[in-house]
C-alpha positions in Angstrom: -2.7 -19.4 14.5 -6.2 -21.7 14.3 -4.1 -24.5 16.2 -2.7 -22.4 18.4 -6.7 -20.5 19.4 -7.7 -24.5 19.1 -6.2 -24.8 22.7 -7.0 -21.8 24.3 -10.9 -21.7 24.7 -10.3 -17.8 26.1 -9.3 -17.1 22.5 -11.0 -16.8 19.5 -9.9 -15.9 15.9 -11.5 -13.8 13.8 -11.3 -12.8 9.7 -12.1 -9.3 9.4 -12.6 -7.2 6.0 -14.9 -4.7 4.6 -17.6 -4.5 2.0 -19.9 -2.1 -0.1 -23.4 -2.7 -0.1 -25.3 -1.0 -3.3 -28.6 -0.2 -3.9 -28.3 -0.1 -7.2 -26.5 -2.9 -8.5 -27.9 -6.5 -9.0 -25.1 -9.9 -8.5 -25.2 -12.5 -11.1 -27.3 -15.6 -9.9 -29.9 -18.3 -11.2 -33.4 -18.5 -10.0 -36.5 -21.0 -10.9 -38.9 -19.2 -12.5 -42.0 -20.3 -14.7 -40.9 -21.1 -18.6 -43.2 -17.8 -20.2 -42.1 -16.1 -16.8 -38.7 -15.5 -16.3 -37.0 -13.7 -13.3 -35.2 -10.4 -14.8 -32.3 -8.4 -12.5 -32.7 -5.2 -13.5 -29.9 -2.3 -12.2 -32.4 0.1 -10.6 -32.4 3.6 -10.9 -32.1 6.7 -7.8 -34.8 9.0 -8.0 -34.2 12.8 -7.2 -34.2 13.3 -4.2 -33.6 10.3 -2.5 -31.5 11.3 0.8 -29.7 7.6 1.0 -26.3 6.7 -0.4 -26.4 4.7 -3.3 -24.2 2.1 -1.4 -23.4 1.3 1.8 -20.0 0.5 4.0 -19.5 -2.2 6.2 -17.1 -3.8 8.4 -17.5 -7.6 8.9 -15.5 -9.8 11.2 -16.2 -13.7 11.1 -15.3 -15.2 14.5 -13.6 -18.7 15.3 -14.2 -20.3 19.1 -13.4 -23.6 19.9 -15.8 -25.5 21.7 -15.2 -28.5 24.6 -16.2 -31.1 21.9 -12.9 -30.0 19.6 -15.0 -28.2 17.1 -15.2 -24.9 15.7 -18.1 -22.2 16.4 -18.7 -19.7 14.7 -20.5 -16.5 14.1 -20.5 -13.2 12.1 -20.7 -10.0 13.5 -21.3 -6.4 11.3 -21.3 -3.2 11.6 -22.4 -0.3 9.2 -20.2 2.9 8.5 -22.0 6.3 7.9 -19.3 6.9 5.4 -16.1 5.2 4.2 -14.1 2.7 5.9 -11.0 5.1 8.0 -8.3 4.5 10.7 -10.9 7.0 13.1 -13.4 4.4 12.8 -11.4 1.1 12.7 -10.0 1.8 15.7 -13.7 2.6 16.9 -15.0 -0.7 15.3 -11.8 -2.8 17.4 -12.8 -1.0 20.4 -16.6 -2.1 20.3 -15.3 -5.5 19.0 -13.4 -6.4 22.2 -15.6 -5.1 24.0 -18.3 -7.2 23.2 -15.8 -10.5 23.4 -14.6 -9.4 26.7 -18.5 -9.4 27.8 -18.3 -13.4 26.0 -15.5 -14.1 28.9 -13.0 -14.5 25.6 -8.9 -13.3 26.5 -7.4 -12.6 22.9 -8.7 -11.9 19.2 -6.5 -13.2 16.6 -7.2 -10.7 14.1 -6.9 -12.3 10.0 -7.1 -9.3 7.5 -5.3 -7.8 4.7 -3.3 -4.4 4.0 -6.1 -2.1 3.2 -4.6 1.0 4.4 -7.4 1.4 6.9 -5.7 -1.7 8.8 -2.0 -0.9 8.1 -2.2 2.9 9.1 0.2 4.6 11.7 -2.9 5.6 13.7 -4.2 2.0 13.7 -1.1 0.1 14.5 -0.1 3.1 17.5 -3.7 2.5 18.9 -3.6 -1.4 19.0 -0.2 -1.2 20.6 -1.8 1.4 23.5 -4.8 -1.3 23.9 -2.7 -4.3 24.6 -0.8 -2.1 26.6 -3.6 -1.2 28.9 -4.8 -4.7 28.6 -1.8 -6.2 30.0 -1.4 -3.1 32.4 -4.9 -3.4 33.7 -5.1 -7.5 33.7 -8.8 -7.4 32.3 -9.8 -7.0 28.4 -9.2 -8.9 25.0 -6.0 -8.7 23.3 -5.5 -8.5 19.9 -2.7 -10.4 17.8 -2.8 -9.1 14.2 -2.2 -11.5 11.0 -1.9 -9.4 8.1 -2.7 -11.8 4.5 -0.7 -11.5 1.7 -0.9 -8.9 -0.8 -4.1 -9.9 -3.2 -4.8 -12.6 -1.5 -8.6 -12.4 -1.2 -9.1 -16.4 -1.4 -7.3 -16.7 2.0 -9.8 -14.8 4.0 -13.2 -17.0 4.4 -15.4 -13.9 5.4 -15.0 -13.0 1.0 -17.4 -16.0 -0.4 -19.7 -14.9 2.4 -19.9 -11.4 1.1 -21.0 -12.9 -2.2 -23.7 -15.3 -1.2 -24.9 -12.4 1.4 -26.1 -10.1 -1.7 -27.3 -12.5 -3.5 -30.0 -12.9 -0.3 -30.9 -9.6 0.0 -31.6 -8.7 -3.7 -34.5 -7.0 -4.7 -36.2 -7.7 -7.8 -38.9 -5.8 -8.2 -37.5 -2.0 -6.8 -34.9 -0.2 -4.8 -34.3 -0.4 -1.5 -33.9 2.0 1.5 -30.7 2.3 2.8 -32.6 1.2 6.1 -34.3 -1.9 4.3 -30.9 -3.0 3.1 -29.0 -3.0 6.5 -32.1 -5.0 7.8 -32.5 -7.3 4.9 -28.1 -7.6 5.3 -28.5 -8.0 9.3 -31.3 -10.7 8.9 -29.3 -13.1 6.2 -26.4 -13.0 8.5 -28.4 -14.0 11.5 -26.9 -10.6 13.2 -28.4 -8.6 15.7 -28.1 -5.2 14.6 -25.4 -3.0 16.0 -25.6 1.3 15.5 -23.6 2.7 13.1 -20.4 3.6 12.9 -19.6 7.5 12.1 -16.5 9.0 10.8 -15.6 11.7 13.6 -15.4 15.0 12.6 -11.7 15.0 12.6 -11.2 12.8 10.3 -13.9 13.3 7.7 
C-alpha cells in the first residue's frame, strides 16, 4: 500500500487509532534533576467538584504524502471526543478528515487501523461504502481504501510509539491539569492546530 501511494502524489496514507489522555495518571520516564533534588511523578488527585473528565478521548491519524524528491512527508492530525470513541463519531471524524485532504488537492486516503469495533461496525463500513459511492458518482472528494491490521498487532501501526512519547511531553509535575490545558499542552507537542471537538450525537449516546 506505501508503494503503491509512493506513485500517486493525489494519495496519501494515513495510520489511524485512538487514545485516552488522563489527568491523573503519570508515564514512566527519566529526567535530570539536581543529586539532593530529585524529580518525583506523583498520580494527582480530582478535587470535588471538578467539572472535567478525569481522561480524555482522542482520535489520531498520522498522514503519509509523497513528495517530488521521492521522500515521505508527514504530519499528524487530532481530534478530541466529548465522550468515548463510537461508529456516530467515526464516521464524523472520516468526514472532516477528507474533507480537509480534499481542501490539500489529495484523491484517496489509504486508511491503516485495527479492529476496534468503532472501525469494523456495520454503521461504519455502510457509511464508507455510501462515501466512495458519492465520490465516484460526483467525480470530486477523497476516497478511502481501508487496511484493517492484524488482530493485537499494535507494533504495526507507527502512530502507537507516538502516543507514548506525546504524554510523556505534556506531563505535569507539579499539579493537575485542566481538561482544556491538556488538549493544548497535547495539540502543541504534536505541532497541531487545534480542531473543535467531536461530540457523540444524541442518538447514539
Amino acid at each position: 500500500m506505501i508503494r503503491l501511494a509512493a506513485s500517486h502524489p493525489a494519495w496519501v496514507v494515513g495510520f489511524q487509532d485512538e487514545v485516552w489522555w488522563s489527568r491523573l495518571a503519570q508515564p514512566a520516564q527519566h529526567s535530570w534533576a539536581e543529586p539532593d533534588r530529585p524529580l518525583r511523578l506523583v498520580e494527582q488527585a480530582v478535587a470535588k467538584g471538578d467539572p472535567d473528565p478525569k481522561a480524555l478521548a482522542c482520535y489520531g491519524l498520522l498522514l503519509r504524502s509523497a513528495t517530488e524528491g521521492g521522500g515521505w512527508r508527514e504530519e499528524t492530525w487530532l481530534r478530541f471526543v466529548d465522550g468515548r470513541p463510537v461508529s456516530a463519531v467515526t464516521t464524523e471524524y472520516l468526514a472532516r478528515c477528507c474533507a480537509r485532504l480534499q481542501a490539500a488537492g489529495k484523491e484517496a486516503l489509504l486508511l491503516v487501523w485495527d479492529d476496534a469495533p468503532w472501525h469494523v461496525s456495520r454503521a461504519v463500513r455502510t457509511w464508507i461504502r455510501a462515501h466512495n459511492r458519492r465520490v465516484k458518482r460526483g467525480g470530486r472528494g477523497v476516497r478511502i481504501v481501508t487496511c484493517y491490521l492484524p488482530i493485537k498487532s499494535p507494533w504495526l501501526n507507527p502512530i502507537e510509539p507516538k502516543w507514548v512519547h506525546g504524554k510523556r511531553r505534556v506531563t505535569e509535575p507539579a499539579r493537575l491539569l485542566s481538561a482544556a490545558e491538556l488538549i493544548d499542552r497535547v495539540y502543541a507537542a504534536f505541532a497541531c492546530d487545534p480542531q473543535p471537538v467531536l461530540a457523540i450525537p444524541a442518538e447514539a449516546a
